[in-house]
C-alpha positions, 0 to 999 in steps of 0.5 A: 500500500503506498500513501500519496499525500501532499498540500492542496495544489500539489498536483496529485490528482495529475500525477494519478491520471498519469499513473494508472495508464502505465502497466505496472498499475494494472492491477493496483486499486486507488482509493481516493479521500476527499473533504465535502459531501460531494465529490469531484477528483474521482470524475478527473481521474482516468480509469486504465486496463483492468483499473478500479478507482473508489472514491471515499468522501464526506470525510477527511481520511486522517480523522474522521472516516478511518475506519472506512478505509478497511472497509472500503478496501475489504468490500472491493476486494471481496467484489472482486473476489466474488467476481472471479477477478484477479486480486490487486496487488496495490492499493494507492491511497490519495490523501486530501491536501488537509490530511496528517498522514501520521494517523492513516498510518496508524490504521495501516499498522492496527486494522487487523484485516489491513494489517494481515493483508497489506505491507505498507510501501511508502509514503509519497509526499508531492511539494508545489516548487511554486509555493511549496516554501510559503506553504511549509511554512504557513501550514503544519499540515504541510510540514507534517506531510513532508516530515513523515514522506519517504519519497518527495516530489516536487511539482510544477518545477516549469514554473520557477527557476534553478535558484528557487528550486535550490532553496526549496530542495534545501528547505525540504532537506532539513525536514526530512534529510532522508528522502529522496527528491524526484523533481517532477512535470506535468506529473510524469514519473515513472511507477517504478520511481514511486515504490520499493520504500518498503520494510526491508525484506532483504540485506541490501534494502536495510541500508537504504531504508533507513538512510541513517547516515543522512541525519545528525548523529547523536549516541547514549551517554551511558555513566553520566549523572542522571538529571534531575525530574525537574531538568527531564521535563525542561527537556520534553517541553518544547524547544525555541528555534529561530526557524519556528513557523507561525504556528509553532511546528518544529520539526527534528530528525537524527539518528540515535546510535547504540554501540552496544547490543540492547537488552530486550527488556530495556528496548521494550522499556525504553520505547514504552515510555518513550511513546507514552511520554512523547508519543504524539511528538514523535511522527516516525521511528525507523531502527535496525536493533541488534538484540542482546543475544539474539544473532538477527537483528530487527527492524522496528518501524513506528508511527507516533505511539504505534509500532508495527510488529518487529521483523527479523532480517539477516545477521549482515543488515547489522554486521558492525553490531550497532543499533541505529533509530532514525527518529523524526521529531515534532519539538523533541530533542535529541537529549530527551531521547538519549536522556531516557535511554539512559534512565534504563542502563544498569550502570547508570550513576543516581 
């Protein structure tokens, strides 16, 4: 299942018109979100070969008809079923330009028929090169998008110059340093461009899904004086930053990196009250664990203070032993995280 968001005007909608007339989506089902009692972007949108297009409206998708989602996707597949068709072998979910994509992942990971029948392939956000700066800016809707993204494309890159779409590209990176950039006209991408964000499945995915290196690099002190109660809840509250937007949206990202192997207890501890305490700040957690005893690493991914089953991955995914969390943050920082690891290491000082 692959999400397609991005800010109102973004192009998405050409972008899916371009998208079903290509043969690798023939068999993909789109479902399409909109805001209002009445709806329009199915009618725009071209139906290919062998193509189903169901359109959910009357609701925005992040909130207010989430449940709907499992149903509408389990009604389809069971018309078809019923039907004698072939199966679909991807869902495409768009996204209205208003919708965090955090809580649509979330039913992706909880929704049990969902969950048993789908694998979650990426995140794919779509940025208007002619405003996407004032929008990020203006719009926390919009920052959360990009942060959450593991594919961004930029839109409408006829209508700028170079200048702007390097500011844009560089605005963008210090969202969300991971993501790869597609600049992108008229909607033309290919399928191909847009899939295989996935959970790694295979050694060689690991590295690549979770890009550690392209965020800032922060590890436990482990030893150090515990702080104080008073100086832990200074750290969870949130941090001034020059670049805060009107509306108070901070958006971090870093890599937090563990030499030593992890106990699984502590792991379990350490995220319990990491999500309970900050579960709504932290937007995504991606991490390849290597477990205190156990010779195959795991790779954990979370949205807020949901977490998808762990999945075991070959011995190479982590061959130096060490443990890397790719955390992308809503006013949390590093400290807190660290800070609260430490909490759970036996030799800590009190």
């Amino acid at each position: 299942m692959t999400v397609l968001t991005g800010f109102l005007g973004s192009g998405k909608t050409t972008l899916l018109n371009r998208l079903v007339r290509q043969p690798a989506m023939k068999e993909a089902l789109v479902v399409i979100n909109e805001f209002g009692d009445i709806g329009l972007d199915h009618r725009l949108v071209v139906e290919g070969d062998e193509q189903t297009v169901v359109e959910m409206s009357s609701g925005c998708l992040c909130c207010t008809i989430r449940g709907d989602l499992s149903h509408t996707v389990q009604q389809t597949f069971d018309a078809i079923e019923r039907a004698g068709g072939e199966p679909f072998s991807r869902v495409i979910i768009e996204t209205t330009g208003l919708a965090d994509p955090a809580p649509i992942l979330q039913t992706l990971i909880t929704d049990y028929w969902l969950a048993h029948r789908l694998r979650l392939d990426g995140v794919i956000c779509l940025v208007d090169a002619a405003s996407g700066i004032s929008t990020l800016n203006a719009h926390r809707e919009s920052q959360r998008q990009v942060a959450v993204a593991d594919r961004l494309l930029i839109t409408k890159t006829d209508l700028v110059d170079e200048a702007r779409l390097s500011r844009l590209a560089e605005h963008l990176s210090r969202i969300n340093p991971a993501a790869e950039q597609l600049q992108v006209r008229h909607g033309e991408v290919l399928a191909e461009q847009l899939t295989g964000a996935s959970l790694p499945v295979r050694q060689r995915h690991a590295e690549q899904w979770l890009s550690a290196a392209s965020y800032a690099q922060v590890s436990p002190a482990v030893g150090m004086v515990a702080p104080a109660a008073g100086s832990l809840v200074s750290m969870l509250a949130p941090q001034s930053d020059p670049d805060l937007t009107r509306h108070g949206e901070q958006i971090r990202s870093f890599c937090f990196t563990v030499v030593q192997p992890i106990a699984a207890e502590v792991l379990e501890d350490w995220l319990d009250l990491l999500m309970s305490l900050l579960g709504e700040k932290i937007l995504r957690v991606k991490a390849i664990v290597k477990i205190a005893g156990r010779e195959e690493p795991l790779a954990l991914h979370g949205v807020q203070h949901i977490f998808h089953p762990p999945e075991p991955l070959p011995a190479e995914a982590c061959s130096d032993g060490i443990s890397r969390f790719v955390f992308i943050t809503n006013g949390v920082a590093p400290a807190a995280v660290t800070q609260l690891f430490d909490y759970f290491q036996p030799e800590r000082v009190i």
